[in-house]
DRENDO-1510 file (C-alpha; in Angstrom, 1 decimal, always signed):
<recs>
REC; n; res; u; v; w
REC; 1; UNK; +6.9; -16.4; -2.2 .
REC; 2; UNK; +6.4; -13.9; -4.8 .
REC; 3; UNK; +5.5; -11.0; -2.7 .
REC; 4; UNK; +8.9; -11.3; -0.5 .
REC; 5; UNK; +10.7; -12.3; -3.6 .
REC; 6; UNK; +9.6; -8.5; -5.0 .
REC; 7; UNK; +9.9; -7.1; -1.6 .
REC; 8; UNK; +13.6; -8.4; -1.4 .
REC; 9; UNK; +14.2; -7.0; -5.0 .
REC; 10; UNK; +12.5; -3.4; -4.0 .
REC; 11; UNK; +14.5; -2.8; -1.4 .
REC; 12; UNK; +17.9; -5.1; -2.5 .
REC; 13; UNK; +17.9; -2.5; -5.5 .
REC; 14; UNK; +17.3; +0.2; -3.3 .
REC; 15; UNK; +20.9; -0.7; -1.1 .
REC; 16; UNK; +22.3; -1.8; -4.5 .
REC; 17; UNK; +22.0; +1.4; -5.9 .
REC; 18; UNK; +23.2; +2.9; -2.6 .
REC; 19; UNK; +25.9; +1.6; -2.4 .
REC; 20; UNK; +26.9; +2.0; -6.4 .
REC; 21; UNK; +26.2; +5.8; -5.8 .
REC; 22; UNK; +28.8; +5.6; -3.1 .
REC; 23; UNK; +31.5; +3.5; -4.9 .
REC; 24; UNK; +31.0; +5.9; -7.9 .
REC; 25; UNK; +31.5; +9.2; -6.0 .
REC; 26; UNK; +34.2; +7.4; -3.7 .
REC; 27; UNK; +36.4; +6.6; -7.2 .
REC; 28; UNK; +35.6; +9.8; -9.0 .
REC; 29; UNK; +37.0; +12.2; -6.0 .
REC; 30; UNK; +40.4; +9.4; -6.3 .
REC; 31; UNK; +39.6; +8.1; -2.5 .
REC; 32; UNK; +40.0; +4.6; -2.9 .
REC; 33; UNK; +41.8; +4.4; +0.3 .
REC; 34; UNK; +38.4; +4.8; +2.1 .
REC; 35; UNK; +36.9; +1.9; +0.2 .
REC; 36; UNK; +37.6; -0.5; +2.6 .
REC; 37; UNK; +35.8; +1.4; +5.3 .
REC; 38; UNK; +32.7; +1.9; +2.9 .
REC; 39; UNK; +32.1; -2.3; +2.5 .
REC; 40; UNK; +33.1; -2.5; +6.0 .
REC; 41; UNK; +29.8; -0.2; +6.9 .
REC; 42; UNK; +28.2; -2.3; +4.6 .
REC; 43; UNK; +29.0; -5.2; +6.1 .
REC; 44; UNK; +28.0; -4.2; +9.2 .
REC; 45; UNK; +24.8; -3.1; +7.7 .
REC; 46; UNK; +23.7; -6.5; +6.4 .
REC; 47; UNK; +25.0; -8.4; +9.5 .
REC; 48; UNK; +22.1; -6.4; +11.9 .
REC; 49; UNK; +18.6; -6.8; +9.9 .
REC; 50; UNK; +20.2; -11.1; +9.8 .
REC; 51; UNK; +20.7; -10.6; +13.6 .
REC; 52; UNK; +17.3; -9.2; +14.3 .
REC; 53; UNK; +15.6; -11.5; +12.1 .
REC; 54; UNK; +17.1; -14.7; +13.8 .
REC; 55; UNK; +15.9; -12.9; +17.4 .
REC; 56; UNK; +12.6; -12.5; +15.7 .
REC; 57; UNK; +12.4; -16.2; +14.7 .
REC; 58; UNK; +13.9; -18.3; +16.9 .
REC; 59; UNK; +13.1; -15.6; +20.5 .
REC; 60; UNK; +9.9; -15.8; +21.1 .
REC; 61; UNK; +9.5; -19.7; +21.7 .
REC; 62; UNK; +9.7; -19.7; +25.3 .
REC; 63; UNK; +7.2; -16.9; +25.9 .
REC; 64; UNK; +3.1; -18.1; +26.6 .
REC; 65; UNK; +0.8; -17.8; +23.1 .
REC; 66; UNK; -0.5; -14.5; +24.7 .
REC; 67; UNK; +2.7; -13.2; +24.8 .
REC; 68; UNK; +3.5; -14.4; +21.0 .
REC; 69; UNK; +0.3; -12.8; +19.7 .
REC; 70; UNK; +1.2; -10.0; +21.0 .
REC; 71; UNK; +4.5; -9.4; +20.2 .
REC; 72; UNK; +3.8; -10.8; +16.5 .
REC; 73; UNK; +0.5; -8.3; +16.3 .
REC; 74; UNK; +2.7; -5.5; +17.7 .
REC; 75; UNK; +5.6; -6.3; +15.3 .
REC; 76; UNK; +3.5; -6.8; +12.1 .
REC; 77; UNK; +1.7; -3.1; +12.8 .
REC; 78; UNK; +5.4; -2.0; +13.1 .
REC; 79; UNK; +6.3; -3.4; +9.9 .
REC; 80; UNK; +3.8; -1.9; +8.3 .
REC; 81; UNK; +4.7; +1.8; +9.1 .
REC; 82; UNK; +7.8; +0.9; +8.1 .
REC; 83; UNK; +7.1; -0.2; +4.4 .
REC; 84; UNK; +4.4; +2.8; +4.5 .
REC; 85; UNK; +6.9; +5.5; +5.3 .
REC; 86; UNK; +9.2; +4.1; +3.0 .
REC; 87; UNK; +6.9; +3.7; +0.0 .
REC; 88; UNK; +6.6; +7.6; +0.4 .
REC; 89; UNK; +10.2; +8.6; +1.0 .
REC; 90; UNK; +11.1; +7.1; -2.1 .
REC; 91; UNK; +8.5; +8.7; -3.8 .
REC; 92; UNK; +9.7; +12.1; -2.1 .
REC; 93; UNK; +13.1; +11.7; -2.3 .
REC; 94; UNK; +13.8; +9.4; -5.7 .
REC; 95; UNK; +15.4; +12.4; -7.7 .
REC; 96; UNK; +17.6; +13.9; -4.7 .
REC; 97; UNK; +19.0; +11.1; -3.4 .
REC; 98; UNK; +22.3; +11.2; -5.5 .
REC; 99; UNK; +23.1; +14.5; -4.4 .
REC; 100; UNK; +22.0; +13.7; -1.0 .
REC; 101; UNK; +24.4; +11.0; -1.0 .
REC; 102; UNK; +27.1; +12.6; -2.1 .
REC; 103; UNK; +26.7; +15.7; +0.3 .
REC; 104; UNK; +26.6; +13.5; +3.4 .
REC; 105; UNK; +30.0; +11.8; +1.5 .
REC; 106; UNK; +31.8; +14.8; +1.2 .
REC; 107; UNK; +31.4; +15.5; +4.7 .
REC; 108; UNK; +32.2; +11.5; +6.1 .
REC; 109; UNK; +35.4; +11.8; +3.8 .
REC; 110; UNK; +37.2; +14.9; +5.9 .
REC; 111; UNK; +40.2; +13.4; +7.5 .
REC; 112; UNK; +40.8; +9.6; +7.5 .
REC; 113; UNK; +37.4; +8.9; +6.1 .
REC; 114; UNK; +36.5; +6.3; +9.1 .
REC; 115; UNK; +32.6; +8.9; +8.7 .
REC; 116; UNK; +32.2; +6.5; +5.3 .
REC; 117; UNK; +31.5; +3.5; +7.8 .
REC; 118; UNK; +28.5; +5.3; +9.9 .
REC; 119; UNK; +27.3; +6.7; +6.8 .
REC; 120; UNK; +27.0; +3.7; +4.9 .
REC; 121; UNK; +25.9; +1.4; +7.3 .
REC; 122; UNK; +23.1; +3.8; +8.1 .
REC; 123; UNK; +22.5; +4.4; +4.8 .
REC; 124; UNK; +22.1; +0.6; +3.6 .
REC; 125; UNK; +20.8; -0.9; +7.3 .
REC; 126; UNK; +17.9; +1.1; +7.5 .
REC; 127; UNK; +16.8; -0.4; +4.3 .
REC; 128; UNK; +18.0; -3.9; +5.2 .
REC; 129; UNK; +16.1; -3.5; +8.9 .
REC; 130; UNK; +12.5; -2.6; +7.3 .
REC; 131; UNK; +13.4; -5.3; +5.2 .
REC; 132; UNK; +14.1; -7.9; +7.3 .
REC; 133; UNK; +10.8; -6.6; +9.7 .
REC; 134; UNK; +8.5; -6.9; +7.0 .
REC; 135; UNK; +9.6; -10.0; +5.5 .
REC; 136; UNK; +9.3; -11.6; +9.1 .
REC; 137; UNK; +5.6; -10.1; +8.9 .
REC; 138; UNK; +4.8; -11.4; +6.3 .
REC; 139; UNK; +6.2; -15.1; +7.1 .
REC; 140; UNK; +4.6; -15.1; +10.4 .
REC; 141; UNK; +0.8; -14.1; +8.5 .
REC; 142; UNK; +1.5; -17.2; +6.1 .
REC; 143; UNK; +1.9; -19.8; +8.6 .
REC; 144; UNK; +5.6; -19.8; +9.6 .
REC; 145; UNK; +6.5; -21.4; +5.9 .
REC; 146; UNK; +10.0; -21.0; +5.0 .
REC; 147; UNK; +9.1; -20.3; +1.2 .
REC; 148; UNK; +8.1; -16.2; +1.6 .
REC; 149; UNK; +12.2; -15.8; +3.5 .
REC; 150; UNK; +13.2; -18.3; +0.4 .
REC; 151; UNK; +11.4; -15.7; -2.3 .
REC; 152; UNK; +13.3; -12.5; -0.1 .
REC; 153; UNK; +16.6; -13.8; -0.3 .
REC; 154; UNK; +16.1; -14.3; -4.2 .
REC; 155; UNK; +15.3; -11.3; -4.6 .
REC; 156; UNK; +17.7; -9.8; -2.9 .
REC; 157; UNK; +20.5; -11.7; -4.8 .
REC; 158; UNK; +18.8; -10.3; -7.9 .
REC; 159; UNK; +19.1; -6.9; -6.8 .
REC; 160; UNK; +22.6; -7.4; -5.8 .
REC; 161; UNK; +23.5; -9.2; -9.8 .
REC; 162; UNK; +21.3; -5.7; -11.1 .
REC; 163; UNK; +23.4; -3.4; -8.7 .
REC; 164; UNK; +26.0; -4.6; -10.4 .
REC; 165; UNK; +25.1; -4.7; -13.9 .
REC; 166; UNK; +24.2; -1.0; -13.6 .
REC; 167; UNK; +27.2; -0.2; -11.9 .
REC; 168; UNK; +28.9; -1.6; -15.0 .
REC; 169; UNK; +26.5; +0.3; -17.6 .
REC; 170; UNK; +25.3; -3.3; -18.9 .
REC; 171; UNK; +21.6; -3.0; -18.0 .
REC; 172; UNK; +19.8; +0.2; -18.1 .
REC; 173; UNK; +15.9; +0.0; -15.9 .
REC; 174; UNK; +13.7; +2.4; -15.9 .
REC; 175; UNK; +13.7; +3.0; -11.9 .
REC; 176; UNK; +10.8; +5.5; -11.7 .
REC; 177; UNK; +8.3; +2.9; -13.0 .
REC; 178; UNK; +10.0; +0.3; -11.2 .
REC; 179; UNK; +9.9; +1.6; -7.9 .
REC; 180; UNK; +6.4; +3.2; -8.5 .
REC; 181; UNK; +4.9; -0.4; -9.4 .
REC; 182; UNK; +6.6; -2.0; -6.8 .
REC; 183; UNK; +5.4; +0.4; -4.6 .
REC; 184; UNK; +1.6; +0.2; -5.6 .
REC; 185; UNK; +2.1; -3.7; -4.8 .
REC; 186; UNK; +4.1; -3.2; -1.4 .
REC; 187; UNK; +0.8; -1.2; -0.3 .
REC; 188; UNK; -1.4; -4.2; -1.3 .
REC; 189; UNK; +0.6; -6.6; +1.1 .
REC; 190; UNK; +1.1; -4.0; +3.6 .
REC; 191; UNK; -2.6; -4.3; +3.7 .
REC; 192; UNK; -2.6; -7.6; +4.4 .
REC; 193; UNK; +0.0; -7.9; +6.5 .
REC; 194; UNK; -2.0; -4.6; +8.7 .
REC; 195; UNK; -5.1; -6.9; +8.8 .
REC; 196; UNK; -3.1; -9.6; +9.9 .
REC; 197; UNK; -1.5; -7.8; +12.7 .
REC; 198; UNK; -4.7; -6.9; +13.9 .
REC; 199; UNK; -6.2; -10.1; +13.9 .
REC; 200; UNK; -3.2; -11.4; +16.4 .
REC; 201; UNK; -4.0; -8.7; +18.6 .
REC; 202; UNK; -7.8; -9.8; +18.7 .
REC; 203; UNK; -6.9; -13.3; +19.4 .
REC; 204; UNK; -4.3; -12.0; +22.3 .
REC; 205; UNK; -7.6; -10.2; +23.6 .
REC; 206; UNK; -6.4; -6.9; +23.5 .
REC; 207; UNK; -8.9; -6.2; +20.6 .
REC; 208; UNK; -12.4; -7.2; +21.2 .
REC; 209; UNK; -14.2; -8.5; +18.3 .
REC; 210; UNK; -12.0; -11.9; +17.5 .
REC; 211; UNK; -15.1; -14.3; +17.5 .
REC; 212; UNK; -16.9; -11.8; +15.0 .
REC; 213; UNK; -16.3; -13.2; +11.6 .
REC; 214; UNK; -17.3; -10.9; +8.9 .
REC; 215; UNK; -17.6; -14.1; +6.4 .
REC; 216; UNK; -15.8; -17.9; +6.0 .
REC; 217; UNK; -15.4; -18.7; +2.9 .
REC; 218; UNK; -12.9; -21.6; +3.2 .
REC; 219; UNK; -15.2; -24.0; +2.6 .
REC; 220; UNK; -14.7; -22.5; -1.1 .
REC; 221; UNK; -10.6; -21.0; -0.7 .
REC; 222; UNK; -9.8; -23.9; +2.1 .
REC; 223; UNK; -6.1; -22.8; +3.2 .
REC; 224; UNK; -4.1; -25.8; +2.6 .
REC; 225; UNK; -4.9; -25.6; -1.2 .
REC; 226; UNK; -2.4; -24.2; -3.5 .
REC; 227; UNK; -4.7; -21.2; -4.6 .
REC; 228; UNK; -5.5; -20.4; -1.5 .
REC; 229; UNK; -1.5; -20.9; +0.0 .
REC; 230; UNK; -0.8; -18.9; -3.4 .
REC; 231; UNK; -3.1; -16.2; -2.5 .
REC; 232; UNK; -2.1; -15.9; +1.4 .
REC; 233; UNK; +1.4; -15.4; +0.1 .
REC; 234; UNK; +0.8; -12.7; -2.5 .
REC; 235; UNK; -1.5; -10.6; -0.7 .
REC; 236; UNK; -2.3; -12.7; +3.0 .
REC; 237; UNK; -5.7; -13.9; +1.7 .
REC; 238; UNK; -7.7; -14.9; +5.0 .
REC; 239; UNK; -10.7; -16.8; +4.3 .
REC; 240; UNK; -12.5; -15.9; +7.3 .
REC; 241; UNK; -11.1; -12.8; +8.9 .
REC; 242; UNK; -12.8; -10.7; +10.9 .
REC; 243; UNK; -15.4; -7.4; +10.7 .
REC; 244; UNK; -12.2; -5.5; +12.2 .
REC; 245; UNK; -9.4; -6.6; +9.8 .
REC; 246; UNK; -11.9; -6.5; +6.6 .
REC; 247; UNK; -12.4; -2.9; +7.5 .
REC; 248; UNK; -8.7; -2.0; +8.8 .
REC; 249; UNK; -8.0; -3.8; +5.1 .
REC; 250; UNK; -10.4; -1.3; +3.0 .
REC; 251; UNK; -9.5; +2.1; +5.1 .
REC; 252; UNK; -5.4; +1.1; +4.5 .
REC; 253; UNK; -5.9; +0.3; +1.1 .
REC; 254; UNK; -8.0; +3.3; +0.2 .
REC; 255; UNK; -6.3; +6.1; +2.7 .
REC; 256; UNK; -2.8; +4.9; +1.3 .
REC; 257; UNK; -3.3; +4.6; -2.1 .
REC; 258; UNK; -5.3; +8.0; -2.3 .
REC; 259; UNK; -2.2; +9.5; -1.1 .
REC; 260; UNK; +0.4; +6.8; -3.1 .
REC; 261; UNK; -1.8; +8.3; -6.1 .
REC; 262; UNK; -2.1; +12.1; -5.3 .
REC; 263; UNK; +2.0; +11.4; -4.6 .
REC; 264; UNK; +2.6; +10.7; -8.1 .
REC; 265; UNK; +0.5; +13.1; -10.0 .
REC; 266; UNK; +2.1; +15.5; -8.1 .
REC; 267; UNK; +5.2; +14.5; -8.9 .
REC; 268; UNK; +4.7; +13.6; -12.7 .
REC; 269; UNK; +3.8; +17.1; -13.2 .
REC; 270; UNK; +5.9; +19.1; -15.1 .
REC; 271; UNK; +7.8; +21.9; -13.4 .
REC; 272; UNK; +5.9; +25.6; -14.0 .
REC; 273; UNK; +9.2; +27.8; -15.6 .
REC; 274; UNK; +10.8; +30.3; -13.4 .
REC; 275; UNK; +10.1; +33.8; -14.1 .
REC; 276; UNK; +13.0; +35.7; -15.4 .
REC; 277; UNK; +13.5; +39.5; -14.1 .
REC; 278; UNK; +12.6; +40.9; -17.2 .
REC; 279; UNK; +9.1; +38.8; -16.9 .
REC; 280; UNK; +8.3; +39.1; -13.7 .
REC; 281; UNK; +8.9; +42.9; -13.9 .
REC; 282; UNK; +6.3; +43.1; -16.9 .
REC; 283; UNK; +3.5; +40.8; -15.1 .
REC; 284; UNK; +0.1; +41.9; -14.6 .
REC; 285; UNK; -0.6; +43.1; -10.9 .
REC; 286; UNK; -4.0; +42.0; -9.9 .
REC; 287; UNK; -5.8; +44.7; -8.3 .
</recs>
């Protein structure tokens, strides 16, 4: 419950501020006519990911165990390019994304402003979509509990109370450390959620190597205790996975968070000053 309760409030705060960035822009240029049609694209945009998780919960009870194993393997290992990629772009594009915004807004606002619905619907669903794919992930590796969706939608009425206490200048949170600890933890449970994926896909028999157990230790973490239920829904502990997912688990964790680190070194580096003219004319030239 936890981890979805943090990944609703990542990526709630991430539409939250969206859309505040939009409001903002929308009141400052005096379009408040278009207003209507910016909640109406939001609307739109929190209607979908709902959609598509009901389809993902409710579809796939008619279809053979096969069939669900492999659609739930398939699905999780598309979750988690999704929260991978979009660990990264908001690394990449953190400090941009105002301007962004508002350069895509000055364009949806020629005319009648009726652009402001694509723009925010794109804007916010693609957050809401990965969102609603990886929680579904993640509730499928725990066992199909309803607590991990419970955590998500807390979360994600936190972020929208935050939005809206930053909108208003009431709060003030330091976003860079926020989304870079989040982040760190979202690749954690990617991990598990990766591992996970993989397992389904052995046990569909797509994957050789299902009946290979690298260890079983849940004689010692059974499942059905509450350290072991609380682990599985933090970071989708498996007691006794196989040789496969503990190495798919230890390549994602270090190959990711090599980069996620390298990312933000990079980043918290200060920029080098521009030459000016008068410098760059007076420079050394290496011979």
């Amino acid at each position: 419950m936890l981890a979805n309760y943090l990944i609703g409030l990542r990526e709630g705060l991430e539409m939250a501020l969206i859309v505040t960035i939009l409001i903002a822009y929308v009141v400052k240029l005096g379009r408040t006519d278009v207003l209507s049609k910016l909640w109406i694209g939001v609307g739109i945009a929190l209607v979908v990911p709902l959609a598509i998780g009901a389809a993902l919960t409710w579809g796939p009870y008619g279809m053979s165990f096969q069939a669900q194993e492999i659609l739930g393997g398939s699905l999780s290992l598309v979750a988690v390019g999704f929260v991978t990629w979009m660990v990264f772009w908001m690394g990449k594009t953190a400090r941009t994304m105002k301007s962004t915004l508002h350069s895509r807004l000055d364009s949806a606002l020629v005319g009648a402003g009726w652009g402001v619905v694509l723009l925010a619907m794109l804007s916010v669903g693609r957050e809401g979509i990965e969102t609603s794919l990886f929680v579904w992930a993640t509730v499928a590796s725990t066992g199909g509990t309803w607590e991990p969706a419970v955590g998500a939608i807390l979360g994600l009425l936190t972020a929208a109370v935050l939005g809206f206490l930053l909108y208003r200048g009431m709060v003030k949170i330091n976003l860079g450390a926020f989304f870079t600890w989040t982040g760190a933890f979202l690749i954690l449970v990617a991990a598990g959620v990766f591992a996970y994926g993989l397992g389904d896909l052995q046990e569909a028999g797509l994957i050789p190597g299902g009946e290979a157990h690298a260890y079983d230790i849940s004689g010692l973490i059974p499942s059905s205790s509450w350290y072991g239920t609380l682990a599985a829904g933090i970071v989708n502990f498996n007691p006794s996975p196989t040789w496969l997912q503990v190495f798919a688990w230890i390549a994602y964790l270090a190959v990711v968070g090599y980069f996620y680190v390298r990312q933000h070194r990079a980043s918290a580096r200060p920029a080098a000053p521009a030459k000016t003219p008068a410098t760059a004319a007076h420079a050394p030239i290496a011979s």
